[in-house]
C-alpha positions as CSV (number, residue, x, y, z in Angstrom):
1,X,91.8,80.3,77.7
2,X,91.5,83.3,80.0
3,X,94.0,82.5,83.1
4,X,92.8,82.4,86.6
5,X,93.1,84.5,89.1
6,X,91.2,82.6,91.8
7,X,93.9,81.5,94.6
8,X,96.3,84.5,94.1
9,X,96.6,87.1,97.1
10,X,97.6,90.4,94.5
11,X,94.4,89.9,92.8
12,X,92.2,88.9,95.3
13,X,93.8,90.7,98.2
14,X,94.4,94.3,98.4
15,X,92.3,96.1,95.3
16,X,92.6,99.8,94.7
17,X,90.1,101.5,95.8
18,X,89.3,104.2,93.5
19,X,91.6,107.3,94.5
20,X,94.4,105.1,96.2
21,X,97.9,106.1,95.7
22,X,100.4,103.3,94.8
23,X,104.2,104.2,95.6
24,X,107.3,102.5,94.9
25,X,109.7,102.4,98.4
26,X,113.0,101.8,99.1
27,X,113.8,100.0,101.9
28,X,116.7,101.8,104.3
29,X,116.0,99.7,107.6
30,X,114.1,96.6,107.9
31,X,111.3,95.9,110.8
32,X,113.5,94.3,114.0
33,X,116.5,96.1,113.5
34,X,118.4,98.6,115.7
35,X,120.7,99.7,113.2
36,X,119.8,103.0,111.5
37,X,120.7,102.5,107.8
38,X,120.8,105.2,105.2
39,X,121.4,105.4,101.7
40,X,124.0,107.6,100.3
41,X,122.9,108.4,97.1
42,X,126.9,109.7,96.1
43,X,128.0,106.7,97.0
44,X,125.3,104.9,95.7
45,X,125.3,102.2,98.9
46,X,124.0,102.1,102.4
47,X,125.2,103.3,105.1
48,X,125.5,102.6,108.9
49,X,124.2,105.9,110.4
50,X,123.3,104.9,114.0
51,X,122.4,102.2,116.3
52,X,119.7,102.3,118.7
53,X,119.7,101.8,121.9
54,X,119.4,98.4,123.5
55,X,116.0,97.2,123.5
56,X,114.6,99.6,120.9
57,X,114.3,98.3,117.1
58,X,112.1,99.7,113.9
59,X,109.1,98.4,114.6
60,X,108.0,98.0,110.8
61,X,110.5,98.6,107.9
62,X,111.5,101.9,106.5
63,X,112.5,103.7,103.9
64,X,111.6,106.2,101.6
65,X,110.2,107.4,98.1
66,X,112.7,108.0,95.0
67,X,112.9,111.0,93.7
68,X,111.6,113.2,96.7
69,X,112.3,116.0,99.1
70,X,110.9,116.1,102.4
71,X,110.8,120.0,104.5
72,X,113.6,118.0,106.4
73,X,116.0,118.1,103.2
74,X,115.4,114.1,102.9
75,X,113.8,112.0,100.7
76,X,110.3,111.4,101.5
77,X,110.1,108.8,105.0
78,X,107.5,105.7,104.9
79,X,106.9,103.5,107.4
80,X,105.4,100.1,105.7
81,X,103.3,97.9,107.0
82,X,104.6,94.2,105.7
83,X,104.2,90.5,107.1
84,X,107.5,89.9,107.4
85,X,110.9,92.1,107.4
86,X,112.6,93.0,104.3
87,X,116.6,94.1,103.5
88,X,117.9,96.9,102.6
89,X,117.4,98.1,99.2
90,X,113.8,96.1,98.1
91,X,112.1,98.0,96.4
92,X,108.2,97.6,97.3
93,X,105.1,98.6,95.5
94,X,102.7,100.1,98.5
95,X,99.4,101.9,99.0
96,X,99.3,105.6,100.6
97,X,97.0,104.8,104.2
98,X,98.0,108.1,105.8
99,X,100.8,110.2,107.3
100,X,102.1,111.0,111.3
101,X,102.0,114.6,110.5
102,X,105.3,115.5,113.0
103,X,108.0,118.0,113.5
104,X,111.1,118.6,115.4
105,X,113.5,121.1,116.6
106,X,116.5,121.5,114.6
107,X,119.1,123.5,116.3
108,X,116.2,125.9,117.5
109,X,114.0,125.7,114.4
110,X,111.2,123.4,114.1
111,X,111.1,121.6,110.5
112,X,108.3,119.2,109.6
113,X,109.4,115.8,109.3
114,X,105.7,113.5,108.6
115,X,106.3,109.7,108.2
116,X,104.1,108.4,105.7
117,X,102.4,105.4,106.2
118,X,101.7,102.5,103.1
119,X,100.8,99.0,103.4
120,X,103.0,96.6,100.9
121,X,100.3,95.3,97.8
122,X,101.4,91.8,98.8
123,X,100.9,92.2,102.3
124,X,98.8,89.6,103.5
125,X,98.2,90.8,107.3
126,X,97.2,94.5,105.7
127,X,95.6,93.6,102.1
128,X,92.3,95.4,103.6
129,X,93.8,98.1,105.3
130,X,93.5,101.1,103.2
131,X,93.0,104.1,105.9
132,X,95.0,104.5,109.6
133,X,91.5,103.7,110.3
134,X,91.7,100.0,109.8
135,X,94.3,99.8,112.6
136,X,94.4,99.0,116.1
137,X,95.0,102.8,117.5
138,X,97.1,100.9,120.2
139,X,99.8,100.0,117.7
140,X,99.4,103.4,116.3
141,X,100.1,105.0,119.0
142,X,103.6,102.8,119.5
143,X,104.8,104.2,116.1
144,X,104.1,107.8,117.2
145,X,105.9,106.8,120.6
146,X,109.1,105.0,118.9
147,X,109.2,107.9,116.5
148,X,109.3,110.4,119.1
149,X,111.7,108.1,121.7
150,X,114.0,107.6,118.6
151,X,114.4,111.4,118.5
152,X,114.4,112.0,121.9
153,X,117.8,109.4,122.5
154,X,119.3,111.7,120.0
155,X,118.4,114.9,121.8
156,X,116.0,116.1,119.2
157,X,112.7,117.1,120.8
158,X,109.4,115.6,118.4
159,X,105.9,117.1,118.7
160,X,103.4,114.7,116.9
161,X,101.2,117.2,115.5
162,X,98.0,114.8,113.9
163,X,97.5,111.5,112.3
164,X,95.8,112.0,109.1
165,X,94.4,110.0,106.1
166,X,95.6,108.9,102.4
167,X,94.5,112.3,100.8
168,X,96.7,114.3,102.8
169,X,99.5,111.9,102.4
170,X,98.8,112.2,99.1
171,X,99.1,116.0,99.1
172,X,102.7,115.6,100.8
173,X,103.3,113.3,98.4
174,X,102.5,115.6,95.4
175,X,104.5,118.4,97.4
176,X,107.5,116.7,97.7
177,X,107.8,115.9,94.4
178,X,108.0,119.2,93.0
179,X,110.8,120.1,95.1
């Protein structure tokens, strides 16, 4: 007897599309929090690297891709769209829906530092989001703000340079790993 599928959200909710990219994230900070947590790899634990000002917080959960290298140095950034916040650690199977193609000045120099975007596969609130298209540009634009404000508190000056789709995240992606 062939089981159902009927009734449950991963199979009903959120198909690949053909040409989607499906990444594994870890979460660093989860969605509502002002603490800035990183992993230390050496270590292998998370760290308390700063707290954010009073009345600014992540506004979705963040993290990063395993086994990447960013211009910046760093693993690959995500921002991930998720109903609810998540801890430290998860590990969550997502879907590429663009990149804030961004950089800042370090100490003079400016270095690329994108923020890829994914929905979570069991993400009810984004199951048919599959393109920065299929959000509200008003919240769009209040991750490109908190990304540069977040900067700016530390001194670091941000230019968003574009908002793109899941083929170039995917090209940053492929980029990264081969670093």
């Amino acid at each position: 007897m062939k089981k159902s599928t009927r009734g449950s959200p991963s199979k009903e909710r959120g198909n690949r599309s053909p040409g989607q990219t499906q990444i594994t994230v870890t979460i660093e900070t989860p969605r509502g929090s002002r603490n800035k947590l990183k992993y230390d790899p050496a270590r292998r634990m998370y760290q308390l690297s700063k707290v954010l000002p009073e009345g600014m917080v992540f506004p979705h959960d963040f993290g990063f891709v395993p086994g990447t290298k960013a211009e910046d140095g760093d693993p690959l950034d995500v921002l991930v769209l998720t109903d609810e916040p998540l801890f430290p650690g998860c590990l969550v199977e997502c879907r590429l829906i663009g990149v804030i193609e961004m950089e800042q000045d370090v100490e003079g120099a400016m270095t690329r530092n994108d923020r890829l975007i994914a929905a979570a596969q069991a993400s009810l609130l984004y199951a048919d989001v599959n393109d920065l298209s299929g959000l509200n540009p008003t919240i769009l634009g209040q991750i490109e703000a908190f990304f540069v404000n977040y900067q700016n508190v530390r001194g670091i000056k941000v230019n968003i340079l574009d908002r793109r789709g899941p083929d170039r995240a995917r090209t940053i992606l492929q980029r990264s790993r081969t670093k």
